[in-house]
TIMI-2910 file (N, C-alpha, C, CB; in pm, 1 decimal, decimal comma, always signed):
<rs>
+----------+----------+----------+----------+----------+----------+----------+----------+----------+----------+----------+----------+------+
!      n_x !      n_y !      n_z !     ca_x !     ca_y !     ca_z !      c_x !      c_y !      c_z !     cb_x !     cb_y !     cb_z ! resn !
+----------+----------+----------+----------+----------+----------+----------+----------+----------+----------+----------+----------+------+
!   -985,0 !   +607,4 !   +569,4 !   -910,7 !   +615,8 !   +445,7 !   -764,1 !   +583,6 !   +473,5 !   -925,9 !   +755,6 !   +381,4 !  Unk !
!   -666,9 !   +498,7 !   +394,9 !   -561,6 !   +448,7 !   +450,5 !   -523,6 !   +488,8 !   +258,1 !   -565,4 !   +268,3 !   +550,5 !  Unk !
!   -404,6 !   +541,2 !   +264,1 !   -309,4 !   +559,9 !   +173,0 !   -166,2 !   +464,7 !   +170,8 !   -281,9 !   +696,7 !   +190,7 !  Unk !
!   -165,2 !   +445,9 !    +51,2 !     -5,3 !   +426,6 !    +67,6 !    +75,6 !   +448,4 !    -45,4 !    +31,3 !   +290,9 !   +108,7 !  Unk !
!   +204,1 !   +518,7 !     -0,8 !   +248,1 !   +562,9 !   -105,5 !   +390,7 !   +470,0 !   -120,9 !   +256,6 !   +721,3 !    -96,2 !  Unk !
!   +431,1 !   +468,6 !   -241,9 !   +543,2 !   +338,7 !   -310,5 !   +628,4 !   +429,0 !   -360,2 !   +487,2 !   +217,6 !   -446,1 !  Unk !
!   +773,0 !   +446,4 !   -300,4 !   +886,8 !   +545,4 !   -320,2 !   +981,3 !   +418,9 !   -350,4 !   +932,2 !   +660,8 !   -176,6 !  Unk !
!  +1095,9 !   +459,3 !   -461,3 !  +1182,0 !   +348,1 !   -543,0 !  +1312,1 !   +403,7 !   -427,1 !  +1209,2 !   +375,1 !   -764,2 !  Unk !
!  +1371,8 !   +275,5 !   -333,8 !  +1488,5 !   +278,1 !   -294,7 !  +1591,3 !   +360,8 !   -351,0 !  +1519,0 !   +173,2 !   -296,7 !  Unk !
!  +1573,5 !   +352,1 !   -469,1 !  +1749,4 !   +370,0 !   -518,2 !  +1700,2 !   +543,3 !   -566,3 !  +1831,4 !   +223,0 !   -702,8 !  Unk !
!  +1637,1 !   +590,6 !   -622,8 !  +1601,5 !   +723,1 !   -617,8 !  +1557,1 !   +823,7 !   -577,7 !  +1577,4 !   +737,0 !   -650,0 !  Unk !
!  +1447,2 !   +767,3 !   -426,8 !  +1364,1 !   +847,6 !   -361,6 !  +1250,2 !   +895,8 !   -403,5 !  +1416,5 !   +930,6 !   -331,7 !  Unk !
!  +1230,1 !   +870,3 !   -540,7 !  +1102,7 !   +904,9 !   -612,3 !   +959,9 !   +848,2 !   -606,4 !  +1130,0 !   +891,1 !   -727,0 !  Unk !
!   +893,0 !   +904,3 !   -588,1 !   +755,1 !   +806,2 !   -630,6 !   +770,3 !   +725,3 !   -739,9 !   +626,1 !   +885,9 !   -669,4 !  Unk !
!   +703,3 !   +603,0 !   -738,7 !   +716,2 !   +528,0 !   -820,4 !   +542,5 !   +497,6 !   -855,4 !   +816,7 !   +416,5 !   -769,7 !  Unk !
!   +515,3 !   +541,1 !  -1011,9 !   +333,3 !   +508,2 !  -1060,7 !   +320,0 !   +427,4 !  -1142,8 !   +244,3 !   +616,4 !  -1127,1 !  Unk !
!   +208,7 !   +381,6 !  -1136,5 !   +146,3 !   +251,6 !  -1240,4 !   +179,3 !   +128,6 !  -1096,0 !   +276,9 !   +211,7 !  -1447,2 !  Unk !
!   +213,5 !   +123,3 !  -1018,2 !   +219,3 !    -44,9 !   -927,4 !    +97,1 !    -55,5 !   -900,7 !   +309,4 !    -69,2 !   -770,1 !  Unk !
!    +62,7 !   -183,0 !   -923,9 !    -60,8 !   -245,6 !   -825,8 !    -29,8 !   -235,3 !   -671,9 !    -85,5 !   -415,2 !   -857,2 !  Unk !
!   -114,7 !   -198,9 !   -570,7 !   -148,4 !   -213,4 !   -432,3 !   -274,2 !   -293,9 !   -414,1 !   -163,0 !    -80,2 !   -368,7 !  Unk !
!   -209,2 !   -363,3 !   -293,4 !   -354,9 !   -425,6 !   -208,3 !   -316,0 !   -452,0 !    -71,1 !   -421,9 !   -582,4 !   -270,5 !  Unk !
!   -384,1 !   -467,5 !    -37,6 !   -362,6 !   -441,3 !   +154,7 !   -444,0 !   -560,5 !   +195,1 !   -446,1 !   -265,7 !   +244,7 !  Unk !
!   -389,9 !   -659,7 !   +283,9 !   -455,1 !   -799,6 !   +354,5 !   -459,0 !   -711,9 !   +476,8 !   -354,2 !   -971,3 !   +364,9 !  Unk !
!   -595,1 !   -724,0 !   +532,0 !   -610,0 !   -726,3 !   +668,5 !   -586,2 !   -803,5 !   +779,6 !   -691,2 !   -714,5 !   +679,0 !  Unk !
!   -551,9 !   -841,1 !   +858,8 !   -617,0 !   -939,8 !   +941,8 !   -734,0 !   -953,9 !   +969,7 !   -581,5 !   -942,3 !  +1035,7 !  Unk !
!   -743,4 !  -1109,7 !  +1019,7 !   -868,1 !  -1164,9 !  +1057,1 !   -979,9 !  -1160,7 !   +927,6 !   -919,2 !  -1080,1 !  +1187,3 !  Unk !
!  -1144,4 !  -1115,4 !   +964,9 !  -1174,6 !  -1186,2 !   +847,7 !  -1215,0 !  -1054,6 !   +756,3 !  -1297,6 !  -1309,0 !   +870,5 !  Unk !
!  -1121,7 !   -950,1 !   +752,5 !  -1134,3 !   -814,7 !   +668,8 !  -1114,0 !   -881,3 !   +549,3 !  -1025,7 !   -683,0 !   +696,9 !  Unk !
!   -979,6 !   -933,6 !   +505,3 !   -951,6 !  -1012,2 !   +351,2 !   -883,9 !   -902,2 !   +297,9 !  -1095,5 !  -1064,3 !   +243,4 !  Unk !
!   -878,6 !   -899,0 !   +174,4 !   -796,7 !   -818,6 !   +137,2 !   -835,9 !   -761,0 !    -17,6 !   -668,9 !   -886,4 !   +154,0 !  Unk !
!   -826,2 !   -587,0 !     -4,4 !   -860,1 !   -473,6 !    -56,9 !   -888,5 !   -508,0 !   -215,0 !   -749,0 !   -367,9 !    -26,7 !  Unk !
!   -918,3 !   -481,3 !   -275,0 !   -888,4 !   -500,5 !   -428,3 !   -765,6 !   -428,7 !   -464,7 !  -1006,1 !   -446,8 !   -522,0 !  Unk !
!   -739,4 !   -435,7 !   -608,5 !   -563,6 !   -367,9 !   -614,0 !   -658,3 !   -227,6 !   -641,0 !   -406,5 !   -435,9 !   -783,7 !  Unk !
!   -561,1 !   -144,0 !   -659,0 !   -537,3 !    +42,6 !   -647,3 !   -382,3 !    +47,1 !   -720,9 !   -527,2 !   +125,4 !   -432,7 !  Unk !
!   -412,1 !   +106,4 !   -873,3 !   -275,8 !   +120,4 !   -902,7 !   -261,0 !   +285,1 !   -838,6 !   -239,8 !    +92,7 !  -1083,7 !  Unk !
!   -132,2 !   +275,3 !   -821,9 !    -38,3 !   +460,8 !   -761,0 !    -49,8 !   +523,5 !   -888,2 !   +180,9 !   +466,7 !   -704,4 !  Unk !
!    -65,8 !   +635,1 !   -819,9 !    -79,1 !   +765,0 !   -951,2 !    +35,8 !   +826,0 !   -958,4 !   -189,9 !   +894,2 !   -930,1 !  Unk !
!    +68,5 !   +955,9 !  -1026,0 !   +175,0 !  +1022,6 !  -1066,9 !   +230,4 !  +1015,5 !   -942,4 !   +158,8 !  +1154,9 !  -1131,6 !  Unk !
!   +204,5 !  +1099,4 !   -818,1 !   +269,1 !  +1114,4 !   -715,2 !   +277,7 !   +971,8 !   -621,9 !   +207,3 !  +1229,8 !   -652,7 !  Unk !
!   +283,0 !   +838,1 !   -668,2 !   +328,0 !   +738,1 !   -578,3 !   +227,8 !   +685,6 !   -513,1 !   +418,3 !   +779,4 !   -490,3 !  Unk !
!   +122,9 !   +731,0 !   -496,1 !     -3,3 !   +727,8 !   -421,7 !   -102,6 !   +624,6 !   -445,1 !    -66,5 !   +841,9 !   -440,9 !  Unk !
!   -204,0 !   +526,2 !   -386,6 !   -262,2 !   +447,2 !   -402,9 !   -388,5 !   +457,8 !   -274,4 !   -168,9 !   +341,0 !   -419,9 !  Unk !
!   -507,2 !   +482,8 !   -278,5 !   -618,1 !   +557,7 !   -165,8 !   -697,1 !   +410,3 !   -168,3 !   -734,0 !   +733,3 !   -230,1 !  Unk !
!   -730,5 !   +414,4 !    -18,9 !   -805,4 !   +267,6 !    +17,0 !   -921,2 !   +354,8 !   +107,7 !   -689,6 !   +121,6 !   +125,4 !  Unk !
!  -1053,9 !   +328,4 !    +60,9 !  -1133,0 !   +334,4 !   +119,1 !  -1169,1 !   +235,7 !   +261,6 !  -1196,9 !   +337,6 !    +28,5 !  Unk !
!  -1116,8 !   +225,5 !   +369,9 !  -1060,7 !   +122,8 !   +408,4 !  -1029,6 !   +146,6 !   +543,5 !   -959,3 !    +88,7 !   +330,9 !  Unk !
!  -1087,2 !   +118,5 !   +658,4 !  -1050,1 !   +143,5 !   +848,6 !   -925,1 !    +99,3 !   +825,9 !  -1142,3 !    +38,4 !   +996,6 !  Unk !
!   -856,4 !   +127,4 !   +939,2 !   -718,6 !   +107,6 !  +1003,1 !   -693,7 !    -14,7 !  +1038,4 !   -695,3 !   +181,6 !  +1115,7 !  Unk !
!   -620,5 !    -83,0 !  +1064,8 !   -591,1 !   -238,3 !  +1122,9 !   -438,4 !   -278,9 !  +1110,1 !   -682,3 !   -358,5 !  +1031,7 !  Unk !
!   -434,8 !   -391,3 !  +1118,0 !   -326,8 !   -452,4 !  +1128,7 !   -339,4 !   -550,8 !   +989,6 !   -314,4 !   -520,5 !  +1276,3 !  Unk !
!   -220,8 !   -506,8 !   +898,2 !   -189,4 !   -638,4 !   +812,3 !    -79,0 !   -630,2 !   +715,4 !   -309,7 !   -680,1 !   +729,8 !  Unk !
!   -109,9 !   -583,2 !   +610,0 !    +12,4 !   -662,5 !   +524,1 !     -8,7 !   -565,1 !   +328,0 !    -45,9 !   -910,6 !   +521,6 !  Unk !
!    +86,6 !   -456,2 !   +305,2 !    +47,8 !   -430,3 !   +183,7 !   +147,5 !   -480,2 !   +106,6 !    +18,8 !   -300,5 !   +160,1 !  Unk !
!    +69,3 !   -521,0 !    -24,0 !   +127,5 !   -599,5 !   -123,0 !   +150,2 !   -472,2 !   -242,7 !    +20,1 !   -740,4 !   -168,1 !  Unk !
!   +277,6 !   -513,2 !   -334,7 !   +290,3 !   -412,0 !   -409,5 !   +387,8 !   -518,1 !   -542,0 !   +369,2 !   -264,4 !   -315,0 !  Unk !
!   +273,3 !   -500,3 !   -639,4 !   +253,0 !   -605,9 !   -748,4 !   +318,2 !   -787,6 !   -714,8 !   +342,3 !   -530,2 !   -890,1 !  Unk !
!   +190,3 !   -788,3 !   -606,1 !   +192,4 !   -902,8 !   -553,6 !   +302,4 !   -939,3 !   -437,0 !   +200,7 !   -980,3 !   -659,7 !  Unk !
!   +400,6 !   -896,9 !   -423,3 !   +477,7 !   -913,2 !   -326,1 !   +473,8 !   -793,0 !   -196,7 !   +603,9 !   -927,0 !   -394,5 !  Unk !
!   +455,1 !   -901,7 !    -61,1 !   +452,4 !   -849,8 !    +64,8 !   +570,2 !   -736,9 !    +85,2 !   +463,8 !   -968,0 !   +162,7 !  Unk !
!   +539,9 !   -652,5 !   +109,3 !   +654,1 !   -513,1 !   +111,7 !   +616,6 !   -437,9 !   +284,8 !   +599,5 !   -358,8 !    -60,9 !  Unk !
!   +489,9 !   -435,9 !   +324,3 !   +535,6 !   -412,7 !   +473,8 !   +388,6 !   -480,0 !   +572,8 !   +568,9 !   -208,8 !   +503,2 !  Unk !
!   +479,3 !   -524,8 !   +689,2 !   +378,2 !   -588,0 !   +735,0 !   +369,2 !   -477,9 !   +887,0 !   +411,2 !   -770,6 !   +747,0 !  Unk !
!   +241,8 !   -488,7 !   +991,8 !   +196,0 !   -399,9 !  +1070,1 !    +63,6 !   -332,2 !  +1059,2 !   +278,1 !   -322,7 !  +1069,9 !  Unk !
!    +86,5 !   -225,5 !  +1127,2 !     -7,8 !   -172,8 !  +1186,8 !    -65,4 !    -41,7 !  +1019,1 !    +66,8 !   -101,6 !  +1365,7 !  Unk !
!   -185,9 !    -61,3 !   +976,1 !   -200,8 !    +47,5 !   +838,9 !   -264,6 !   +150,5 !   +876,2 !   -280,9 !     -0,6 !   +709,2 !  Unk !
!   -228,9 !   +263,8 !   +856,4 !   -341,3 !   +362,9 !   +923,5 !   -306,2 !   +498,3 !   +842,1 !   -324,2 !   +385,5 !  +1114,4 !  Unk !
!   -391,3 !   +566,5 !   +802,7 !   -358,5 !   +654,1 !   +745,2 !   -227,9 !   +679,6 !   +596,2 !   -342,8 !   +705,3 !   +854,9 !  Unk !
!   -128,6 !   +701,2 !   +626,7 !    -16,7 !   +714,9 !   +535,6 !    +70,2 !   +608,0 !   +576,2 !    +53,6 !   +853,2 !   +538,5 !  Unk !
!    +61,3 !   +535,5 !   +429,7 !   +204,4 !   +397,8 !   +477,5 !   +312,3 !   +424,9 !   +374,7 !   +152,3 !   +189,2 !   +451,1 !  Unk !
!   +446,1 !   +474,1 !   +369,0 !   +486,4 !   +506,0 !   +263,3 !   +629,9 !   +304,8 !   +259,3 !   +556,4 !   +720,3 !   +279,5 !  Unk !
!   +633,8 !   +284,6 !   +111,2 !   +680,5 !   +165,1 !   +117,4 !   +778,1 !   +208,0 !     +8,8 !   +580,1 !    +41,1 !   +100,0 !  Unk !
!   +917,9 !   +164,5 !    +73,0 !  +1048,9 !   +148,9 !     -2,8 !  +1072,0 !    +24,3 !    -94,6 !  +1157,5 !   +147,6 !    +96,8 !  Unk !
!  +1053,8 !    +41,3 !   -262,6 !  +1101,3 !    -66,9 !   -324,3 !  +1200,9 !    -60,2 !   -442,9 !   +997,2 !   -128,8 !   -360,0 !  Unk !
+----------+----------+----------+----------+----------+----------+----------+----------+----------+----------+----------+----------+------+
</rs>
């Protein structure tokens, strides 16, 4: 299970309603979207790896996903 949660730069707050999706590497592909709920949150049924989460379409962090990814936008 790989989470990630989407906190707004300028306030520190969770930020809900964004689309998430997560590209894996290699030939995993990439997650369907997961909009964040009240608390910022977006749950991927989903092993650990290396790749890339997108947050309403734009690349926001690239690396290693595992568990809790929290992303500044």
């Amino acid at each position: 299970m790989v989470t990630v949660k989407v906190v707004s730069q300028s306030t520190g707050k969770p930020v809900k309603g964004r689309r998430v999706s997560i590209g894996f590497s290699g030939l995993r592909g990439i997650t369907s979207a997961e909009y964040t709920d009240s608390n910022g949150e977006a749950h991927f049924n989903a092993d650990p790896g290396n790749g890339e989460v997108y947050v309403d379409g734009r690349t926001e962090y690239k690396g290693r996903i595992s568990g809790r990814v929290v992303v500044y936008i």
